[in-house]
C-alpha positions as CSV (number, residue, x, y, z in Angstrom):
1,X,86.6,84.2,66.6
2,X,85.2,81.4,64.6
3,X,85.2,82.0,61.0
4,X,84.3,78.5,59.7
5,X,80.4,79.0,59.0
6,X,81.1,82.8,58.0
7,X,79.9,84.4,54.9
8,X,82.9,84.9,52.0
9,X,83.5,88.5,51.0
10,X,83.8,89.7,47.5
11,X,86.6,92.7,48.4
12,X,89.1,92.8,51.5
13,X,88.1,96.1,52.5
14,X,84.8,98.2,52.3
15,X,84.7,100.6,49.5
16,X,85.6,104.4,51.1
17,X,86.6,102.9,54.9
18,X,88.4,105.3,56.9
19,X,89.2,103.8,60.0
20,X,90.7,106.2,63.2
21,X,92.6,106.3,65.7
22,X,91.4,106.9,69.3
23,X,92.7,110.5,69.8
24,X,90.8,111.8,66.4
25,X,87.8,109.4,67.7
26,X,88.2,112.2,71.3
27,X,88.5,115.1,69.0
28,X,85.3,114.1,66.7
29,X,83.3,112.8,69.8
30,X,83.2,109.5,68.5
31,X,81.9,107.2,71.4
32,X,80.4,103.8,70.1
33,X,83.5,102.6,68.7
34,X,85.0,101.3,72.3
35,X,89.4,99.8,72.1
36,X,89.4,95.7,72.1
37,X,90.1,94.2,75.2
38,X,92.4,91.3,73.8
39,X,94.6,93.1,71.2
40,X,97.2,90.5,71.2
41,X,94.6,88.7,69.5
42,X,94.5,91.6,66.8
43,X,98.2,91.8,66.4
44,X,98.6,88.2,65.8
45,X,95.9,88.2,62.9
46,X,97.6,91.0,61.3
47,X,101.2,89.7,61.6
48,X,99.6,86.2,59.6
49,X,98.0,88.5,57.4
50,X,101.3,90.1,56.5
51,X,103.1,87.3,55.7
52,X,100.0,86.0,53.4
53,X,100.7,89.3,51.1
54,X,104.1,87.5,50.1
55,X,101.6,85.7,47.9
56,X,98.8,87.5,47.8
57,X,99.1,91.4,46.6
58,X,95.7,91.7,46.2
59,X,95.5,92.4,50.4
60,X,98.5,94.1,50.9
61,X,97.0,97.5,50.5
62,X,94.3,96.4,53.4
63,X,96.8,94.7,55.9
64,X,99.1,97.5,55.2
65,X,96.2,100.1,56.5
66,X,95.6,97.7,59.4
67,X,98.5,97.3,60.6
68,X,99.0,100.9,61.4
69,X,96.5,100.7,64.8
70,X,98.5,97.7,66.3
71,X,99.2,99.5,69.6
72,X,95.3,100.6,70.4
73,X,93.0,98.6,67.7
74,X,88.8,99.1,67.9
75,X,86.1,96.7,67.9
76,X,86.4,98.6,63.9
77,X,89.3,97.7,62.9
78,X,88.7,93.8,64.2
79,X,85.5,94.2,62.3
80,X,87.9,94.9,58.9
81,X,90.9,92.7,59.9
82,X,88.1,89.8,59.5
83,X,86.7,90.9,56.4
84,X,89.9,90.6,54.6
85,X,90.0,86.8,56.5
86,X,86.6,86.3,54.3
87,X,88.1,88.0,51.5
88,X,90.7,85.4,51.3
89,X,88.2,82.7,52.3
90,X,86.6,83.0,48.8
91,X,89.8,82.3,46.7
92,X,91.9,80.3,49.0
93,X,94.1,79.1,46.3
94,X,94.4,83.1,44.2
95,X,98.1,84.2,44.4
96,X,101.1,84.8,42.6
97,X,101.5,83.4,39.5
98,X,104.8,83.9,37.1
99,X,103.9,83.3,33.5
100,X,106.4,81.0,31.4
101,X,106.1,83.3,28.6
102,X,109.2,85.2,27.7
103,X,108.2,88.1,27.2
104,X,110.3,91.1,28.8
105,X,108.2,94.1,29.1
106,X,107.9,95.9,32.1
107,X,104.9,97.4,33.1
108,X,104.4,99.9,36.2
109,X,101.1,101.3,37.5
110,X,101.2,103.9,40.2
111,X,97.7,105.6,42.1
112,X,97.4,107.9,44.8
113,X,94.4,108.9,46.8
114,X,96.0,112.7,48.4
115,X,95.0,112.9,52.0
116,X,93.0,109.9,52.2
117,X,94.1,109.2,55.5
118,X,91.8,110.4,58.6
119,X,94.6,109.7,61.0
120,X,97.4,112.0,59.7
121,X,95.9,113.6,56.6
122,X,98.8,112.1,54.7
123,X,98.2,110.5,50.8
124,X,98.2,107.0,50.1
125,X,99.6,105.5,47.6
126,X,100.3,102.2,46.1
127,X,102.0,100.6,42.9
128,X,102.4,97.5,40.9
129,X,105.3,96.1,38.5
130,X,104.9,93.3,36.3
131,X,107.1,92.0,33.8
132,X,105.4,90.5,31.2
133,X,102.1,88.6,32.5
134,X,103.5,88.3,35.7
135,X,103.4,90.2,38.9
136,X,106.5,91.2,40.3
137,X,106.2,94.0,43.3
């Protein structure tokens, strides 16, 4: 899994990705997409990924959607997990800043995408509080 020579990536996930589990892969007769054979390997990425998201946001929304296939993740979902590894390789240094101005307005953003997910038709949503210039949650 070396990523040293490997080409940076502009987002962590691709626009539109809608990554399954195998029992909706069995119902759609999905066959080229085959389990891992190593996915401790898998797991492990996504636990270091998780922690990353303390101080970086901008992946939580993709670690958080791969994280939910830990017991039975695809060659797919490997595929993905490294993109957001490239993601992160263009901007090692991005993360959290806190801005030393005082200003105390708080500021939330909320979006949803309703049933976006292929697994449980469920919605997804996500949010972001920042008070004043910086991010908070």
């Amino acid at each position: 899994m070396g990523l040293t020579g490997a080409k940076s990536s502009w987002t962590p996930l691709d626009i539109n990705l809608k990554l399954t589990n195998t029992l909706l892969d069995e119902v759609m007769n999905v066959t080229d997409d085959h389990l891992l054979a190593d996915k401790g390997t898998y797991q492990i990425l996504i636990g270091r990924l998780s922690y990353l998201t303390l101080t970086r946001p901008d992946t939580g929304f993709a670690v958080q959607t791969l994280s939910q296939i830990l017991q039975c993740p695809k060659k797919s979902h490997m595929k993905a997990t490294l993109k957001v590894v490239r993601y992160i390789k263009r901007e090692p240094v991005m993360g959290v800043l806190m801005s030393s101005k005082k200003d105390r307005e708080l500021i939330a953003f909320c979006g949803a995408d309703w049933a976006a997910c292929p697994n449980t038709r469920r919605s997804v949503t996500g949010f972001l509080i920042k008070h004043g210039e910086s991010l908070i949650s």
